[in-house]
N, C-alpha and C positions, 0 to 999 in steps of 0.2 A: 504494500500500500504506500502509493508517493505521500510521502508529508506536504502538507501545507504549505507554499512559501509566506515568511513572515515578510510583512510589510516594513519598510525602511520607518523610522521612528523621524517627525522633523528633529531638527535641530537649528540652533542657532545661526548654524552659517546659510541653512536652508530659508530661514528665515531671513535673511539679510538679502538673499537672489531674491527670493519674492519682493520684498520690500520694493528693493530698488526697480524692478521690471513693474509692477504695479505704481509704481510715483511715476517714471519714464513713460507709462500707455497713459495716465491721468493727465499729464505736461502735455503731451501729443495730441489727446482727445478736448482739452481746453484751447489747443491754438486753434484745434480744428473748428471752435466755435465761433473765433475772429473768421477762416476761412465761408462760415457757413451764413453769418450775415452777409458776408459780401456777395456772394451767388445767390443768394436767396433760395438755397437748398436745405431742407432741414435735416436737422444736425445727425438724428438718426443715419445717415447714410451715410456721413463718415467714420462713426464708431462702426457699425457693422460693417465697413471696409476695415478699421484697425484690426475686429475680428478676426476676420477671413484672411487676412495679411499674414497673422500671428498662426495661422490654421495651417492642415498637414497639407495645404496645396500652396501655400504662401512661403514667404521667407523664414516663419519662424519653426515652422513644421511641429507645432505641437499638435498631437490627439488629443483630440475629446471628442467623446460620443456619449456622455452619462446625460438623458434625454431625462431623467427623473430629479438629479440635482440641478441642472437648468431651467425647468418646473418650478421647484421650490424657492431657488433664487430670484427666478422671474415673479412670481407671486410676490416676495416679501417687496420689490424691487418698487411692483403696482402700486402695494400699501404706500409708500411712502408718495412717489408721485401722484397716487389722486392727492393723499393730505395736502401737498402741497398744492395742488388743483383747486381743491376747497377750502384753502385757505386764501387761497388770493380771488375766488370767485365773490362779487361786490352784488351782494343781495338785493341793491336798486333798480341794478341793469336785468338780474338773472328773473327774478319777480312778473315784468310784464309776459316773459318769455316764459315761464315755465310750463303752463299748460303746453303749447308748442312742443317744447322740447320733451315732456311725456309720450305726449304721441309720437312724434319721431322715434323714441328708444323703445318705443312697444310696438306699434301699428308700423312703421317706418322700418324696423328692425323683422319683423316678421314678412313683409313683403318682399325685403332683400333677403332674408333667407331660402324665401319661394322660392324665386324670380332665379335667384345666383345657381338654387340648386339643380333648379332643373335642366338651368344651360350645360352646368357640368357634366349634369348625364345623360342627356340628348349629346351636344355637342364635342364632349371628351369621350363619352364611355363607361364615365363612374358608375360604377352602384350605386344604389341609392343612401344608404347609409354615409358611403364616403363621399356623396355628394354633399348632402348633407351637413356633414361636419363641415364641409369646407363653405358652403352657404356661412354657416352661424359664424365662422371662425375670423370670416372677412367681413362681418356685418358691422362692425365695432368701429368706432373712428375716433380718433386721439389727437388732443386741444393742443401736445405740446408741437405736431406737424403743423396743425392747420394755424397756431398763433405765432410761428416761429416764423413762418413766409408771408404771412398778413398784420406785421408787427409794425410795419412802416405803412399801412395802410389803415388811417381808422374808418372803420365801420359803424354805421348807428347801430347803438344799443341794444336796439333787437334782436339785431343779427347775430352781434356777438353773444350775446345771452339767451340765444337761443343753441348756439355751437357750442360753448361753455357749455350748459345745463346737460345737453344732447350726450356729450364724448364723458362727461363725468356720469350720467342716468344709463347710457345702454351697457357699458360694461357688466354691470349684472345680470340683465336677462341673457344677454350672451353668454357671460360666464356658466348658465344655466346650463344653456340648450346645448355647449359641445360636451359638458359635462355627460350628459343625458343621452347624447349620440354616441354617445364613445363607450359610456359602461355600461349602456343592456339594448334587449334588442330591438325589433321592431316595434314601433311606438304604434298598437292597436286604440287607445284611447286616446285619445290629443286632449279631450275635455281636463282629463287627469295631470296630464303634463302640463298645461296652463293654469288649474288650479296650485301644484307646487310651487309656479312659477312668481306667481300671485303669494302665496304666503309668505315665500321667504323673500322677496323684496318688501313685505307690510313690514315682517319682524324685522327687517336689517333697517328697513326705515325709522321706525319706532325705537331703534335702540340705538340708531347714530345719533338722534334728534337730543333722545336722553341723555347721551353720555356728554353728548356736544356741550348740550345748556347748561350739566351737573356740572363740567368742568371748567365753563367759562366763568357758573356764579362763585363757584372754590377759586378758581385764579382773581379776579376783581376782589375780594373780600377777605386774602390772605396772603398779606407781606411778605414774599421771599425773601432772603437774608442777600441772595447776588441778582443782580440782573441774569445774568449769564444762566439762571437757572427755570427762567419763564420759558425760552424755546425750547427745551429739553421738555417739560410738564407739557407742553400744548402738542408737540407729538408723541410722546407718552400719552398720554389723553386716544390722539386721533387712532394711535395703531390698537388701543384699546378698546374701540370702538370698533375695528374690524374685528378681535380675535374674539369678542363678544357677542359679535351678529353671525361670524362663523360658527362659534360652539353651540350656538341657540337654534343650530338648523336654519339658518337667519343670511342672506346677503352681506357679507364682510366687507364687498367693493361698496354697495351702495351706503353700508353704514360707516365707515371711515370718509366719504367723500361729505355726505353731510354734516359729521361730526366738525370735520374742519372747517364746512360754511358753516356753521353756527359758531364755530370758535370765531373764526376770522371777521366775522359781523360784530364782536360783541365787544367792540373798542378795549381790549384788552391792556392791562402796561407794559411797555418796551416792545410798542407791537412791530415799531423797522428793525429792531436785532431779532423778532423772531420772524419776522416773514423776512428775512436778509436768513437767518439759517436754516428754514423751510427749504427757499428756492436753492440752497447751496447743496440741503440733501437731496436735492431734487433731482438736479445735476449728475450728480455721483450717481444714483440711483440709474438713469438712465445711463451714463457712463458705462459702469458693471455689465449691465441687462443687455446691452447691443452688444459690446465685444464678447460677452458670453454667449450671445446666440451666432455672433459671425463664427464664432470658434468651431459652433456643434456643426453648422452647415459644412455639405461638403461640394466646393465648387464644382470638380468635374462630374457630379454628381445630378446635377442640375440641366446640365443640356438636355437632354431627352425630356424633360417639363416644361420646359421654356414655353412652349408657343402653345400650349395646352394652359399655363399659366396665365399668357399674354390673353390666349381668346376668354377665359374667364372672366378674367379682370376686366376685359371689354365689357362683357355681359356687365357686370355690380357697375361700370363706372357710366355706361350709357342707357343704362334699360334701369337696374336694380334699383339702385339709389336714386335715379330723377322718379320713378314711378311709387318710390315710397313717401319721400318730397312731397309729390302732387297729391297724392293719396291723403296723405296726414295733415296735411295743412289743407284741406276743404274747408273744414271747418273756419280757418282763419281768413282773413281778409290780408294776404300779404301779394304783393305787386309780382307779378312774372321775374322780373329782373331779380329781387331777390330772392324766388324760388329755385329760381337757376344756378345761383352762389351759392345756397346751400346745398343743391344736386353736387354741384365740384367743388364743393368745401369738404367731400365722404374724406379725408387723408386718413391713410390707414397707417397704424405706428406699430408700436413696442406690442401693444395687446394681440393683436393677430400670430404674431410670431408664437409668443408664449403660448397663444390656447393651442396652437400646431401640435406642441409639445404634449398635451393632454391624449390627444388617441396614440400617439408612442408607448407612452408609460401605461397606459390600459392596454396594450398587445395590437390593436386595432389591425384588420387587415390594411396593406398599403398604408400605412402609415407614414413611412421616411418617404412615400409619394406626397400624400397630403401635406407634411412639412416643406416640400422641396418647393410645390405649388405656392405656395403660399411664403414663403421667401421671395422668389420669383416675383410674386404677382406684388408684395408691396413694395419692393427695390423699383422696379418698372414705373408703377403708376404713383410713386411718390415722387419718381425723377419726372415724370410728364406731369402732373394736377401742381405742383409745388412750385416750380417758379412761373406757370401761368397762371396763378389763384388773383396773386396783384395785377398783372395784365386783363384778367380778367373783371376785375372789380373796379376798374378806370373804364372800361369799354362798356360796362352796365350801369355808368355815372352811381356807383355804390358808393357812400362815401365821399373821400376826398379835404375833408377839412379837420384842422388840431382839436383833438380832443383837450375839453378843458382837466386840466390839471388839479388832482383835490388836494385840499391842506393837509400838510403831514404832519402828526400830534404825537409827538410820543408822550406819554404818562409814567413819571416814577412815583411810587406810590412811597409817602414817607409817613411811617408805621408810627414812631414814638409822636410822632406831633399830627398825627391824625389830618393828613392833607395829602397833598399833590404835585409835585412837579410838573408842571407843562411845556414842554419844549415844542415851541412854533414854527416852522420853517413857512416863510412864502414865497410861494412859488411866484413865477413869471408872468402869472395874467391872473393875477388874485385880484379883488377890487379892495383888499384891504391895504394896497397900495394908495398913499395919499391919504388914510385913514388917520386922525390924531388918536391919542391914546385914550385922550377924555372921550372920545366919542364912540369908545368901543362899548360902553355901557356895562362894564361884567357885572353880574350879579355881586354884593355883600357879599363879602369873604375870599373875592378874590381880588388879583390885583397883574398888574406888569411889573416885572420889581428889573427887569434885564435886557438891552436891548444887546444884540452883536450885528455888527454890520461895518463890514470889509474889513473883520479880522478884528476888531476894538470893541471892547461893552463900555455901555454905560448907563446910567440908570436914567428912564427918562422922564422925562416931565410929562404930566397931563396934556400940554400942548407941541409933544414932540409928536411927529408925523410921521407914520412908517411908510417903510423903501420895500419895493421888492427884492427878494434875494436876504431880507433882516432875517435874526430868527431872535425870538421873545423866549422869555424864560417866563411862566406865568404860573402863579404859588395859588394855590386853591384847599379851601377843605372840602372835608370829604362830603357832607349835604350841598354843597353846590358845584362841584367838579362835573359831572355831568352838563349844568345849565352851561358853564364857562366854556365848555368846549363846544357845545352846539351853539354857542352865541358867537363864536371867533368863526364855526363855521358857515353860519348864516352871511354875514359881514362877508366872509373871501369869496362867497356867491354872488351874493346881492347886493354890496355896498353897506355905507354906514347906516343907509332908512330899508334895511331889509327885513326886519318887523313891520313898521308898514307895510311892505308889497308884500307880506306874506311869505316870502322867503324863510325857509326853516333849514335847520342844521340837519337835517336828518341823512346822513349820507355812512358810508364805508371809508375805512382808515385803508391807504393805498400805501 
């Protein structure tokens, strides 16, 4: 009987080759983000080139093929990127859209599954099961493609809070249905399948909602000793909120995604160092996830899927997705032109890859096909839909003008003296530009005690007049801390008579 070979144990120096190969892919994959503003490519497609670089057909010739710790990785990888999704998602914009954006992840989401499936088994030859999967798998569409190439383009509010809502809401039913294709067999009841589907988006919803709100009223109403320790507890919170709607039988994507809009709505303190280390784990997160999935792919592997790939992706990007589009926005009253920019707004990301990976690790038949497909199909139509998204939203007059700028508040909360720190930055088109300080009105109990402006403070007088580009230190207690910031933010709105015009604070910390 041959014995076992024993496994090399890391060691230190092993440790030190990783280190440094992982900091040298992270430097390489950050230039590549300078590279990817300039092309207007999103960034996904240079990390999944560092990937495949690194892979047994590239220069670095490493193997991998563990299609089950790829899975796991890529999951943990999601958590973190929607938090950071739903954290920076601005519950003003998302609000008039969200009806929209339901239907699009449910009715929108099921049409393209049709629709995609049945091309693939008419027109490829799939079975229906593998068709199937590959419907559900490429149904999915991901905010950080579609906002990475439409960053230098603003869009009115609906639009974007309708793509917003949509890329953060259909990950779950998706995550659902390849779940469901991949480990049993044929689906005899559909009633039953959709009733599941339905539960565990209620519970995952109902317990992101909870944890969201339990976490934001504990962060507001209890002094941490460090700044430094607010970003840590809000994602702590958010991936808590998935691993709680997972164990519950429950949507973990949908209830971590809402967990961090409710965080992120909820004027939290030190909220630019925590959404400053959201978006950094955000990065990283996507970083890992792409060069780990270029790694598993195997280039020469891929020819023979190509143009079974390409006709698919035809199918979801000119039939699927505008007919889900039309379908689901009946109801609404939205103008053709922007019907059409959300049909070529589908950019398919990091989520399709990963669910690939789900009928691998269940056995599935052809499975390293559906994978290879689906590689394929998002490398392809993210290099075609992604630098035409802006071309195309100049040619359907979408847009076109600077989005205003919101006031940036951070809040230190000072525990022994039962108050507040307010630090004001304004920005470039605030109206509280030319504003005196008497005329800011704060309520009793607060005050300006700090102006900095071009690098100098100094304390001002009731008849000093702010500059753009100043930033105020403004000391508050804790019964009036809320009014004082919704009154600075009225004022950056609507000028110093913006109670008059009815103008109110009520907005999102950016």
């Amino acid at each position: 009987m041959r014995a076992r070979r024993k496994e090399r144990p890391l060691t230190v120096h092993h440790l030190n080759q990783l280190l440094l190969i992982c900091s040298l892919v992270l430097l390489v994959a950050v230039a590549a983000v300078r590279i990817s503003s300039r092309s207007g490519l999103p960034s996904l497609l240079l990390y999944l080139g560092i990937g495949v670089a690194m892979g047994q057909d590239g220069i670095g010739d490493v193997h991998f093929d563990n299609a089950e710790l790829t899975q796991v990785i890529g999951y943990a990888a999601l958590v973190v990127i929607l938090a950071e999704g739903g954290l920076g998602t601005k519950w003003k914009e998302v609000r008039p859209s969200l009806a929209a954006a339901a239907v699009l992840s449910t009715v929108g989401v099921a049409v393209s599954v049709g629709v995609t499936a049945a091309g693939a088994h008419y027109l490829v030859g799939l079975e229906w099961r593998q068709a199937l999967i590959i419907g559900a798998v490429v149904s999915s569409t991901d905010a950080a493609a579609v906002f990475s190439v439409l960053r230098k383009v603003p869009l009115p509010s609906r639009i974007t809070g309708v793509l917003e809502a949509e890329s953060g809401f259909n990950d779950a039913p998706v995550v659902i249905l390849v779940v469901a294709f991949s480990t049993a067999g044929p689906v005899d009841h559909w009633y039953v399948l959709l009733g599941e589907i339905a539960l565990e988006l209620a519970i995952g919803a109902a317990l992101g909602i909870a944890v969201g709100w339990l976490g934001a009223y504990g962060l507001r109403h209890v002094a941490l000793p460090a700044s430094g320790l607010y970003p840590i507890a809000v994602m702590a919170i958010a991936v808590a909120a998935y691993a709680a709607g997972a164990m519950a039988h429950g949507s973990g994507f949908l209830a971590v995604y809402l967990a961090s809009m409710v965080l992120g709505n909820a004027r939290l303190p030190h909220w630019p160092a925590t959404r400053g280390f959201a978006e950094g784990l955000g990065w990283l997160a996507q970083i890992g996830m792409f060069v780990l999935l270029g790694l598993l792919v195997t280039p020469h592997d891929l020819l023979d899927d190509t143009w079974h790939a390409v006709l698919i992706g035809l199918v979801l990007t000119v039939v699927a997705r505008p007919l889900g589009v039309v379908l689901g926005m009946l109801p609404f009253r939205l103008p053709w032109q922007e019907k059409a920019l959300l049909s070529w707004a589908g950019l398919r990301g990091a989520v399709p890859i990963i669910l690939a990976t789900i009928p691998m690790v269940n056995g599935v038949q052809d499975s390293q096909r559906i994978f290879n497909i689906v590689f394929v199909l998002v490398v392809v139509y993210t290099l075609i839909q992604g630098p035409t998204l802006p071309w195309l939203a100049r040619k359907l007059r979408i847009g076109g003008g600077s989005a205003a700028a919101d006031l940036g508040i951070e809040s230190a909360p000072l525990e022994r003296l039962r108050g507040h720190l307010l630090s004001v930055e304004i920005p470039e088109d605030s109206r509280l530009h030319g504003v005196e300080v008497g005329e800011l009105r704060l309520p009793a109990g607060s005050a300006v005690t700090l102006v900095v402006r071009g690098g100098e403070s100094f304390v001002p007088l009731p008849t000093t007049v702010l500059r753009r580009d100043d930033e105020l230190l403004v000391v508050a207690t804790d019964p009036v801390r809320d009014a004082a910031e919704k009154r600075l933010r009225a004022i950056s709105r609507g000028g110093k008579l913006a109670s008059w015009l009815g103008t109110d604070g009520e907005t999102h910390q950016s």
